[in-house]
Structure formats: C-alpha cells, structure tokens
C-alpha positions in Angstrom: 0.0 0.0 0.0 2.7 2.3 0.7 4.8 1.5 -2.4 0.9 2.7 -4.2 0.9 6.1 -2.1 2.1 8.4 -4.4 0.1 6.8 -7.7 -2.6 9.3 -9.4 -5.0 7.6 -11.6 -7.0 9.2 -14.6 -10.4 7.7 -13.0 -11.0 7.9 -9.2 -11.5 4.2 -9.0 -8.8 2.7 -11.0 -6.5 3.7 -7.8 -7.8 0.5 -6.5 -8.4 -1.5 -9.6 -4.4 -1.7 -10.1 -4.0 -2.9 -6.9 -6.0 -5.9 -8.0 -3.1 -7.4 -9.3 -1.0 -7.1 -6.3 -2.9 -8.2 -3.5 -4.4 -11.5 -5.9 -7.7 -9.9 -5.2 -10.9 -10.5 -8.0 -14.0 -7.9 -7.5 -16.0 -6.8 -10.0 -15.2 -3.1 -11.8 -17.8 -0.5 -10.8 -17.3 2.7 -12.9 -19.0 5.7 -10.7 -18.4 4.4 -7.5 -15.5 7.2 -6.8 -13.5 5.7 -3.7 -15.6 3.6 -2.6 -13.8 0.8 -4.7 -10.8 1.7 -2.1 -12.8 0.5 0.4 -14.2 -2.6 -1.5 -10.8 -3.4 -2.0 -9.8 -3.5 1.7 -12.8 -5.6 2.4 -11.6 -8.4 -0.1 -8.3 -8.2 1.4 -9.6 -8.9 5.3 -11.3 -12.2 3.2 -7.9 -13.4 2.5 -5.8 -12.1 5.2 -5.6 -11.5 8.9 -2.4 -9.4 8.4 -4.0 -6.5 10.8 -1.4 -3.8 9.3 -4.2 -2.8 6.8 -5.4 -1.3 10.0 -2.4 0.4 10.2 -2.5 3.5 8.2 -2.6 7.3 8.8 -4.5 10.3 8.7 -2.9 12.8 7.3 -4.3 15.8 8.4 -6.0 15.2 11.8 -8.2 17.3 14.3 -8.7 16.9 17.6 -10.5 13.2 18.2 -10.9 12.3 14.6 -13.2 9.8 14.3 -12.9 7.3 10.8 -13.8 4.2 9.2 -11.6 1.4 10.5 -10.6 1.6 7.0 -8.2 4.0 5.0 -9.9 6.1 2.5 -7.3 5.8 0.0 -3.8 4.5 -0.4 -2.0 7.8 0.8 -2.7 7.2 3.8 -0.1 4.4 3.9 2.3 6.9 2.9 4.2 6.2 5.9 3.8 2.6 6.5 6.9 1.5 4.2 8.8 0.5 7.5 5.8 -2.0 8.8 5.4 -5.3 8.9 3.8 -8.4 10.6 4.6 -9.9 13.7 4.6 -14.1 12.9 5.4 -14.9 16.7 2.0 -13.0 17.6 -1.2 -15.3 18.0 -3.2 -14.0 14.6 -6.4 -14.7 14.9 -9.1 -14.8 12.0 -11.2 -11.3 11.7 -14.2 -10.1 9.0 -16.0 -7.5 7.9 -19.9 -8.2 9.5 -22.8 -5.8 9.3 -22.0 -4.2 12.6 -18.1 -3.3 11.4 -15.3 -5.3 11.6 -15.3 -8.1 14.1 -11.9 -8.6 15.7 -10.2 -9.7 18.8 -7.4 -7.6 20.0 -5.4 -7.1 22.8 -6.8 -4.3 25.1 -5.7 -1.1 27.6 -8.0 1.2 29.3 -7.1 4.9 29.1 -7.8 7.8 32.0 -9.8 9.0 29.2 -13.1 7.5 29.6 -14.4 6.6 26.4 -10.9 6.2 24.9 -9.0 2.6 24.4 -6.0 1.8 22.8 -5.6 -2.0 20.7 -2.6 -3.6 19.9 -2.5 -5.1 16.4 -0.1 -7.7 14.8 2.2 -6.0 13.1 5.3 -3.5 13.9 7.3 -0.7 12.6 10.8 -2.9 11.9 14.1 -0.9 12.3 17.4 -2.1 12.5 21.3 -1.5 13.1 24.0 -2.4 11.0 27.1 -4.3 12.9 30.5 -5.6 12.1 30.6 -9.7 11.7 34.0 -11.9 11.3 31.9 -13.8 8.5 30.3 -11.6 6.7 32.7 -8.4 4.9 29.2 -5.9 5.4 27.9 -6.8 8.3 24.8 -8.0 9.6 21.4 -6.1 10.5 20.1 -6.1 13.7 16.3 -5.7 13.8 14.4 -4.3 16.4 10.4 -4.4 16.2 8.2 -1.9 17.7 4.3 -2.8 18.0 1.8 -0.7 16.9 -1.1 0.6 18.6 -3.9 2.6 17.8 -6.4 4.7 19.5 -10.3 3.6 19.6 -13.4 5.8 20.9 -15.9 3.2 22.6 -19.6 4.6 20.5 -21.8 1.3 22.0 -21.0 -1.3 24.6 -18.7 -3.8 22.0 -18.4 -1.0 19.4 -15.4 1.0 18.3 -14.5 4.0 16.1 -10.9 4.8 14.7 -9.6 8.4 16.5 -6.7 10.1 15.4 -5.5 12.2 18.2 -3.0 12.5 19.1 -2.0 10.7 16.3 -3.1 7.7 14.7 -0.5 5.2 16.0 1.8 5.3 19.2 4.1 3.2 20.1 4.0 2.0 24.0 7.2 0.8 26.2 7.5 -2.8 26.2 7.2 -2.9 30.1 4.1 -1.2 30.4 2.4 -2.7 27.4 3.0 -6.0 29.4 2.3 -4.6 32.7 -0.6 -2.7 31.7 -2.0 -6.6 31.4 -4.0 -5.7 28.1 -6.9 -8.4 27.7 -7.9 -9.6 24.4 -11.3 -8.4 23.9 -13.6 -9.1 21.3 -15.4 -6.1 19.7 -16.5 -4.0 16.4 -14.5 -1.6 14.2 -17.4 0.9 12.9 -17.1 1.1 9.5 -18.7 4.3 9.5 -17.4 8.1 10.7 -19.9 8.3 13.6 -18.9 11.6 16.5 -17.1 10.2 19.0 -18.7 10.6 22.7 -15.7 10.9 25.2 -16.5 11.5 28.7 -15.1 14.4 30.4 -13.0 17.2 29.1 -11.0 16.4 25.9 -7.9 18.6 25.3 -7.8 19.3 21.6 -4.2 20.5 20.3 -4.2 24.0 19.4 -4.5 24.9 16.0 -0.9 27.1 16.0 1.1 24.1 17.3 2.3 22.9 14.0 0.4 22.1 10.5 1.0 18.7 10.7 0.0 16.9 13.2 0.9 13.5 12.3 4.2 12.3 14.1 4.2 9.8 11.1 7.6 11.7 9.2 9.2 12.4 12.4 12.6 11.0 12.7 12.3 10.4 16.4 10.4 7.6 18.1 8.7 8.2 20.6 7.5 5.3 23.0 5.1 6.2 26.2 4.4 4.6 29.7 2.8 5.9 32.3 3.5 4.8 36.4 5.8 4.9 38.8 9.5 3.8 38.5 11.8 1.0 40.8 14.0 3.0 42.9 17.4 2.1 40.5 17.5 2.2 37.1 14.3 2.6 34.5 12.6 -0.5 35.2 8.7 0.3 35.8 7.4 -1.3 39.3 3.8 0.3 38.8 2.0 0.9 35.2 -1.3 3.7 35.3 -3.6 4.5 32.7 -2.2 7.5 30.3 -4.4 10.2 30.1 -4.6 13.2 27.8 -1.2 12.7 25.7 0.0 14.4 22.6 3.1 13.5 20.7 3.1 16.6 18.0 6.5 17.4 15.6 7.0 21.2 15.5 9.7 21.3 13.5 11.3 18.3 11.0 14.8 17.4 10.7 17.2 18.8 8.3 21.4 18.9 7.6 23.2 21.2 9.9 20.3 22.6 12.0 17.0 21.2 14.6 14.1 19.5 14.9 11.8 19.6 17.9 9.3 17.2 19.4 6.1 18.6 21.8 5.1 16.0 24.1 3.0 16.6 26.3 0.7 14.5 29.1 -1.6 16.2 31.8 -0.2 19.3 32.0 3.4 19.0 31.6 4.9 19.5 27.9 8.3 18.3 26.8 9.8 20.3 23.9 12.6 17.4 22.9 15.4 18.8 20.1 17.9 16.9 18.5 20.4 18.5 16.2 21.3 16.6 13.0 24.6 16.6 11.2 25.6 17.1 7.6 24.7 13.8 6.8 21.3 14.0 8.5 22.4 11.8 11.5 21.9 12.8 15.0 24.2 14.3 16.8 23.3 16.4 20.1 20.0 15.8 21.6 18.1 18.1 24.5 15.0 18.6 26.1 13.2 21.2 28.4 9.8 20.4 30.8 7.5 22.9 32.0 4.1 23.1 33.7 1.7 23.5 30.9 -1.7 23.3 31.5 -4.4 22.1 28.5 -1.3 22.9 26.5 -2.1 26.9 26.7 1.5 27.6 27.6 3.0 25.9 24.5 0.0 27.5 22.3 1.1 31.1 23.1 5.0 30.1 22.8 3.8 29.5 18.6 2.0 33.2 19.1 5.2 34.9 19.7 8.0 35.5 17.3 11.3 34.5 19.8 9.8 31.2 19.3 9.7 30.9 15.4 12.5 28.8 15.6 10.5 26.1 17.2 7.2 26.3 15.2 8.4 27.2 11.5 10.1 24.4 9.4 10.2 27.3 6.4 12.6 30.1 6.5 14.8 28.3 9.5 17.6 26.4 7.3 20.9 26.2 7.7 21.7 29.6 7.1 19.4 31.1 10.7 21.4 31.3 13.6 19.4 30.3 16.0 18.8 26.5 14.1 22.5 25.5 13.3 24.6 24.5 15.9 24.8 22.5 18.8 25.2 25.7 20.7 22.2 27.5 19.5 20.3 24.5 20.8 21.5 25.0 24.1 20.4 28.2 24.0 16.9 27.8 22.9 16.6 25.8 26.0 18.3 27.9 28.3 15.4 30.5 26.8 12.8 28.6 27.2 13.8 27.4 31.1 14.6 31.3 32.1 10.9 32.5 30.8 8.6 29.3 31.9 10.4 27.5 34.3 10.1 24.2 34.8 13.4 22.1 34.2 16.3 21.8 32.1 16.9 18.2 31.1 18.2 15.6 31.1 18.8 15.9 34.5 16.0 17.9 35.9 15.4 15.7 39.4 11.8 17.5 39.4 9.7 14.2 41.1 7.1 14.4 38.9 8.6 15.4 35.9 9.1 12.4 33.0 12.0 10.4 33.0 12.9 10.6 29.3 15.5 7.9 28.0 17.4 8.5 24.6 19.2 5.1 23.1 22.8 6.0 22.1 22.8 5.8 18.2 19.9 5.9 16.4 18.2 2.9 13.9 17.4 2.9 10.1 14.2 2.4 8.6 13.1 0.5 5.7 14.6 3.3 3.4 18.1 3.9 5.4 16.4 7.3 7.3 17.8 7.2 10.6 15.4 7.4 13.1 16.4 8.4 17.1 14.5 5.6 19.8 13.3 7.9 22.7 10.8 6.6 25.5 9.0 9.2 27.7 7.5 7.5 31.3 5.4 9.6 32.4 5.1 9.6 36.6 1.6 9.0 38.1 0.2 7.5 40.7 -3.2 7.0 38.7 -4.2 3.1 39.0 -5.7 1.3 36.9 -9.5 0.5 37.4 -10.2 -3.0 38.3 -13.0 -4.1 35.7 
C-alpha cells in the first residue's frame, strides 16, 4: 500500500483496480463508484488475510479526536507505512468485515480517558542496526520491532471508532504494554465516521502548534508509559492508565540545523530537540519540561515570534542562527527554562517530571532514514480500574 501512495489515476477508482493485481484480489469493476472501490478493495483483502497492518494507516491531516472508518480512504494514507510489517510470533487470529463493522479480537488497555481505548495489532514498525561480523565483509542487521497501537473511541458497549488524536499510532514501552495486562477483547471496528462521545473534558491541540500533526515523518520515536518507576535504574514497578497525551512534531529534521518534538501528558509538555549533522544523523540531543496546563503555555510560545525557531520548518535552514549549531540549541533551551520554568533536562530531578530515556545511536528504517528511539514515562500514581 505504501509502495501505491504516491500513484494518481486518470479515473477515481482505478487507484484501486491496479491494486487488483498485487494483492491476488478478483472484485468486479464499478465505474461511478469514486472511492468507494478503495474501500471494497480492503474488504476483499480482510477475506484473505488477517495481516491486521491494513489497520495500520494514517490520517494525514487530523483534528482533535478524529473519528474514521476502520478503514483508509485511499492508499495515501499508507504513505508512511513502508517501514511496517507483521509480527509471525504474535497469535493471529481470524477477523471479517460483518454488518455491525469489523469483528476482531485484540489485545486491550483502558485509558484515563473515559471513552478512549487503545488495541494492539499484529504488526510493527521494523528498524534495524547495521554491525560488524568476522563472517560476513558488510555486516549483519540487527532488527528491532516496535508494535503498533492505535487509538479507539468506545460509540456502543462492544463497538469502536478509529480516533486520530494525538495521532493515529503510538508506540508503547515494552514494560508497560506488558504490565498494563492488556486483555484480548472481542469487539466492532465501525465502518462508519460516527462523532465520538468521550466523557469528560477532551484537550484538543491548538491549532498554531504545528500544520501537521501526524508524528508519522518524524525521525524520532517516541514510546510512552505511564507509572511509577523502581527505585534504581528505568525498570517500571507500577504501570497507570495514560491520560490526555499528545506527541506533535514542531519542527522536522534537516542537515546542519534542529528538529523539535512537543510531548505533552496532563499538563506538563516536553519540547525534545535533537540537532542533526551534515549527513542527516543525529548528533546532540536536549529537552526542556514545563508546567503546561491544557497545553495553553505551548500554544502562546507558537503566538510569539522569539519562538519561530521552534514552530516554523520554512525560512529556519541552515543559514538562521538560532537553528545551526549545537550551541544554539542550548540556547533555545536555556530561553525557554529562564521565561517558563520548569526544568532543564536531562537531568532535571523535578519528582514528577518524565524520566525521558534516549538510546545512544539511532536505527534505520526500511529506506536507510535514521530514526532516534526515545521513550517518555510519564510519573503518576493513577491506578488502573479494576473491571
């Protein structure tokens, strides 16, 4: 699907008619039918497959608590899913498209959002490390698989709609996505784009934090847990529910100068910046936390020109100042600490502040893009409720 992202078709339909081919897929040819042969398409594929990365797509251009079909509405929005791929070792189990939706088992957490879930599916985004080997003159690859999740608003007792905020797939650390005891639960994907109703107060990203709200291009992973930490080293001892989170690219990478990362979890944002060399690899990374409540702070910060730096990918190349060194980074941060506070990473020693681990060289994806692992824990004492 990825590999079809960029096709344009004289007639809406035949974007999914030459797919046909590909996928070993026979359906009958419905001039008139626009995109809805897309989505006729996918449905012959769930007949044949229970490969749950068709699940595993993007929205490109997101609002706060998207709600969608289960289902992509055309093959850009797999633009970004070059790098993923099924996980054999993972029970798959058999899923169809019914009258009510999609019927599918999948593992299961609760959120401190009431209304919001998130589902683990079967597949990963695969990266890997190139190493030295006695037997082999270029090396070997190391991969490393990280699962993919996906956020679901509950519309009836058993029945789910795809949400895209704050983005349409996280990635969760491996100790809380164990700890965190997700249940495989049986329920419906709505094949429909029904209003989500989430309980409670939702905290929708303000529309001056970045056009692009999908962390999809970012060059930095982000994985999230949420809990309490053992007393030495970054084990978790206690997983909680994550509440309202939002993992938002303000800037993307380029040679020579910055890219920043806003993440953000019940009232505390993390701008994280790494600075990337000549030949786009990371080199320095850095990261500030301060109290931010419904994300106002970081919303007025995009308002104000001192910050431009942070918000605007166009005009800040290598030629600005403020973007191109390792230096300048330092003092962007050193700004932002002196007028909001909070603390100046990495080592802050604020409690409740997240512990924030970066690996020490970054992976490759499926098309040699280097891409820096960094996992966020946020600290709460939040329990999980006992169903």
């Amino acid at each position: 699907m990825s590999w079809a992202a960029d096709r344009k078709t004289s007639r809406e339909e035949d974007i999914a008619y030459c797919l046909l081919g590909i996928f070993d897929i026979n359906m009958p040819l419905v001039y008139g039918e626009g995109m809805k042969a897309f989505t006729r398409l996918q449905q012959e594929i769930v007949l044949v497959s229970n490969d749950q990365s068709l699940l595993a797509w993007d929205l490109l251009h997101p609002t706060a608590n998207s709600a969608t079909s289960a289902l992509a509405h055309s093959p850009n929005e797999f633009r970004f899913a070059g790098s993923i791929v099924r996980n054999r070792d993972m029970q798959r189990r058999a899923y169809s498209v019914t009258n009510l939706g999609i019927s599918i088992q999948l593992a299961l957490i609760e959120t401190h959002v009431s209304g919001m879930v998130l589902v683990g599916l079967n597949c990963s985004k695969e990266l890997y490390r190139e190493v030295p080997h006695t037997e082999f003159p270029n090396g070997v690859k190391l991969h490393r698989r990280f699962r993919i999740w996906i956020h679901l608003c509950r519309i009836t007792y058993d029945t789910y709609s795809r949400v895209h905020h704050p983005s349409s797939k996280i990635f969760m650390g491996k100790s809380y996505a164990t700890l965190g005891n997700p249940t495989p639960t049986d329920l419906f994907l709505s094949l429909k784009s029904p209003q989500p109703s989430i309980e409670g107060p939702t905290h929708s990203l303000p529309q001056n934090l970045g056009g692009n709200w999908n962390d999809s291009i970012s060059s930095v992973l982000v994985t999230v847990a949420a809990g309490k930490l053992s007393q030495y080293g970054h084990t978790m001892k206690e997983v909680s529910p994550l509440g309202h989170f939002s993992i938002v690219p303000l800037k993307h990478p380029g040679a020579s100068t910055m890219s920043h990362q806003l993440i953000s979890c019940d009232g505390r944002s993390l701008i994280f910046s790494v600075f990337w060399n000549e030949y786009f690899w990371p080199h320095a990374w850095l990261y500030t936390v301060i109290p931010d409540p419904e994300l106002q702070v970081c919303s007025e910060m995009a308002r104000q020109v001192q910050w431009n730096c942070l918000f605007e990918t166009h005009g800040h190349t290598q030629s600005n100042q403020c973007c191109n060194s390792v230096a300048a980074m330092h003092s962007l941060h050193k700004g932002i600490y002196d007028v909001y506070g909070g603390s100046l990473g990495p080592a802050s020693g604020v409690e409740m502040d997240p512990v924030v681990i970066v690996e020490s060289s970054a992976l490759k994806d499926a098309f040699q893009k280097p891409v820096l692992i960094v996992s966020v824990i946020f600290q709460s004492s939040r329990k999980f409720a006992i169903a």
